[in-house]
C-alpha positions in Angstrom: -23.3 14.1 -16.3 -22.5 10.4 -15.9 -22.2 8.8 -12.5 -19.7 5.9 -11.3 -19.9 4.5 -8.5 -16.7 4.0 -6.4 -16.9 0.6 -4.6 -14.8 0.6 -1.2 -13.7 -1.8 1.2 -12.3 0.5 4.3 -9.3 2.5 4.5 -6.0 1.2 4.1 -4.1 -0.9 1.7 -3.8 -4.0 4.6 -7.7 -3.9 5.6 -9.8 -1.8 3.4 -9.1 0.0 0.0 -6.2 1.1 -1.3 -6.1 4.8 -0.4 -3.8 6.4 -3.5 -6.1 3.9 -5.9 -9.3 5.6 -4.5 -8.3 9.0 -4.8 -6.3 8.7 -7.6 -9.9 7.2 -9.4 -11.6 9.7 -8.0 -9.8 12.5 -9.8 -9.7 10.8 -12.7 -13.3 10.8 -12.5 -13.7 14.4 -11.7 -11.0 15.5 -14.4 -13.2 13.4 -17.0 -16.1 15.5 -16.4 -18.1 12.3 -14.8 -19.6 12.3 -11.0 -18.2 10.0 -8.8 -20.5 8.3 -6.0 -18.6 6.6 -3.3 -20.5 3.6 -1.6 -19.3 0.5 0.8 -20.5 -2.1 2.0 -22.3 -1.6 6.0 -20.6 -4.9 7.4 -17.6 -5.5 9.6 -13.9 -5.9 8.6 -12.4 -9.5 8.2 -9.0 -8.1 10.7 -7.7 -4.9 11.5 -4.1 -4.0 10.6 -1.9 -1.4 12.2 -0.5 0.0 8.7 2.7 1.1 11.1 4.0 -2.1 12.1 1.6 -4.0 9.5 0.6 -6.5 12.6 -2.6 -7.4 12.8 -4.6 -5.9 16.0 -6.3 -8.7 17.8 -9.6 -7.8 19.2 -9.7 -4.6 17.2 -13.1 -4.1 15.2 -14.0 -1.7 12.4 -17.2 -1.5 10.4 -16.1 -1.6 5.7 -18.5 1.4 5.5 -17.3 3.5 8.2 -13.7 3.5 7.2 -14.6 3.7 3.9 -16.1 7.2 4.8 -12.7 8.7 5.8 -11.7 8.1 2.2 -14.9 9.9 0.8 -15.0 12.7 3.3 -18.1 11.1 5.2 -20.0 11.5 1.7 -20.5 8.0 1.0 -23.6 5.1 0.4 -24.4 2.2 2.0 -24.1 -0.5 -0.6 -28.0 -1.6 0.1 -28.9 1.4 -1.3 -26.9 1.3 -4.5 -30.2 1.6 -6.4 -31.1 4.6 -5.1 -27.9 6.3 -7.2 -29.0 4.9 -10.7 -25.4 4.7 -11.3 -24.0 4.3 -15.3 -20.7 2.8 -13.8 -19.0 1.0 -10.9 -15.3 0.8 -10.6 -13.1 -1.4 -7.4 -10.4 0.1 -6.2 -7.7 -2.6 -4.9 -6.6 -3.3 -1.6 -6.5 -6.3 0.9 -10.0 -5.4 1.6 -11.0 -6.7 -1.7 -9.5 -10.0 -1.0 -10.8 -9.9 3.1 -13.7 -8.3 3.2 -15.4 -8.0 -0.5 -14.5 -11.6 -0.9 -12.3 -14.3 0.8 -9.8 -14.4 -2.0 -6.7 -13.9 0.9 -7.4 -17.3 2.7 -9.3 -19.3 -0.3 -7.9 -18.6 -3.1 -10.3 -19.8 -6.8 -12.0 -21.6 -4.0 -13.2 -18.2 -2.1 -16.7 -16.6 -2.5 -17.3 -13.2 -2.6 -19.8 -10.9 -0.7 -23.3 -11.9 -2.0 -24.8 -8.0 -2.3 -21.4 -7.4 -4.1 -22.0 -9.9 -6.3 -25.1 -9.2 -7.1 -24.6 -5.7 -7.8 -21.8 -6.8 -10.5 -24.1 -9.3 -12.1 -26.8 -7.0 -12.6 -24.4 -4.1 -13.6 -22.8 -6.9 -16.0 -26.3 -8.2 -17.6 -27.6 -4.3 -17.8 -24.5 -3.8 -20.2 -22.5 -0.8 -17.3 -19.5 -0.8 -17.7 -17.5 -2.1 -14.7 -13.8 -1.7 -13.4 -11.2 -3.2 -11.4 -7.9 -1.9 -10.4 -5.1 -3.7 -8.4 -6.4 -7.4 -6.8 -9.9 -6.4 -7.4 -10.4 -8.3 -10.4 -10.5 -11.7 -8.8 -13.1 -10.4 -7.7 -14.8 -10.1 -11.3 -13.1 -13.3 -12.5 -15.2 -15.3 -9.5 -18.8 -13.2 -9.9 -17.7 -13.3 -13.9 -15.8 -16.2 -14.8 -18.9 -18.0 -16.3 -19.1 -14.7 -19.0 -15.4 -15.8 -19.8 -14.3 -11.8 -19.0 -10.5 -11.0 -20.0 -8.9 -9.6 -16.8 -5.4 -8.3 -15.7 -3.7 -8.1 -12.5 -0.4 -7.7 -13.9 1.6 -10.4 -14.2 1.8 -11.9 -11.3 1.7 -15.6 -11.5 -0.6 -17.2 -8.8 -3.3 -14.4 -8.9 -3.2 -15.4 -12.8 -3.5 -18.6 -12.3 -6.7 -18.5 -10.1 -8.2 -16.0 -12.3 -8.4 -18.3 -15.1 -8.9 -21.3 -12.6 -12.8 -19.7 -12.0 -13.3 -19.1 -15.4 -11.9 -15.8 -16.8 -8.8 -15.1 -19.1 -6.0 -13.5 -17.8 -3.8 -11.1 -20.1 -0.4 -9.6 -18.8 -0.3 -6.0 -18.6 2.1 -3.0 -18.0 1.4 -0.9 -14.8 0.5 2.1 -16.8 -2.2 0.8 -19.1 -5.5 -1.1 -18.9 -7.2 -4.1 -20.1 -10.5 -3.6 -21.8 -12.3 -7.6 -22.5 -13.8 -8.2 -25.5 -16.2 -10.1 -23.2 -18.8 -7.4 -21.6 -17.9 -3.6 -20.8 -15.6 -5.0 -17.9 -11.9 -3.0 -17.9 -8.9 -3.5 -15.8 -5.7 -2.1 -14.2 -2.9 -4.0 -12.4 -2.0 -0.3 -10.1 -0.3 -1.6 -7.2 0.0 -5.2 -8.5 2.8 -3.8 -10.2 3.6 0.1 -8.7 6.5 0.7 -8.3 5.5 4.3 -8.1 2.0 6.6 -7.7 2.2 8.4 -10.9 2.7 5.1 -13.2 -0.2 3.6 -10.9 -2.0 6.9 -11.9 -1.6 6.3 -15.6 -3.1 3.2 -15.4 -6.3 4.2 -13.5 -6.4 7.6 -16.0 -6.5 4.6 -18.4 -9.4 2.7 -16.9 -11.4 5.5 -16.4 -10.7 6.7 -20.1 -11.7 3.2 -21.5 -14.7 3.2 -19.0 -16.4 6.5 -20.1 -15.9 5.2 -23.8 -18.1 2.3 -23.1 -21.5 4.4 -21.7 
């Protein structure tokens, strides 16, 4: 049975992963007959958001990895042990926490850097020839670790995130909601999800499509 690794970022589409895009990839994992590992990142969170009145909660601290585990019913990895999973995949769910806590994307923009053990867990997943997916903002994340490889990437159409994913390098191609982008550059695929919505089940048709294009690639 083939393995993916789930990357998270906490829980919650404001400060941590994207809760319908995690599940939803989960069962399209599950349904595909592949094994899905969930792991995240043992750090703390860039901010805390109250998801009720989407404030921000000053002097509130949560730890990526614990939140994370509320997603995966406490079944989860610490990204420093990644290697002990000898995964054949890695998908990112989206979320703010991509863009706060994976990286800086939110406040830096093609300028921001991204976590260095999550980038070096995408380069060598990259160079070994795994397939890797992004879903929702995530792939800025792949167009800053990847940009060099000249990756094709989606995150919809929305103009500015396009316009700093092919600022650090990548390509970016426009995309409907319910599909996925597979680059001709590297086993990297894509799905806008959320980027675009407007509801769960056409977000769910794209991920069904990333994980379809993913699985094709082992």
């Amino acid at each position: 049975m083939k393995k993916i690794g789930v990357l998270l970022s906490g829980c919650g589409f404001l400060d941590g992963s994207e809760i319908h895009e995690t599940v939803l990839t989960l069962l399209a994992i599950d349904r595909a007959g592949a094994e899905a590992h969930c792991i995240a990142p043992n750090m703390t969170q860039q901010e805390v958001v109250n998801h009720y009145s989407g404030e921000v909660m000053a002097g509130e601290s949560r730890n990526v990895l614990v939140e994370s585990a509320r997603i995966a019913r406490g079944v989860i990895t610490d990204l420093e042990q990644i290697d002990t999973l000898n995964l054949d995949a890695l998908i990112l769910p989206g979320g703010y926490g991509a863009a706060k806590n994976l990286s800086n994307f939110n406040t830096h923009q093609a300028d921001c850097e991204v976590d260095k053990k999550v980038a070096a867990v995408l380069q060598s997943f990259f160079k070994a020839g795994k397939p890797l997916g992004f879903i929702c903002i995530a792939p800025v994340i792949a167009a800053k670790v990847l940009g060099k490889e000249h990756v094709e990437l989606t995150i919809g159409n929305d103009q500015e995130c396009a316009k700093a994913i092919e600022a650090m390098g990548a390509s970016h191609i426009e995309c409907p909601v319910w599909s996925a982008v597979v680059s001709q550059r590297g086993k990297v695929v894509s799905t806008p999800a959320y980027m675009l919505g407007p509801t769960i089940s056409e977000v769910a048709k794209g991920i069904d499509q990333l994980v379809d294009e993913l699985l094709k690639l082992l």
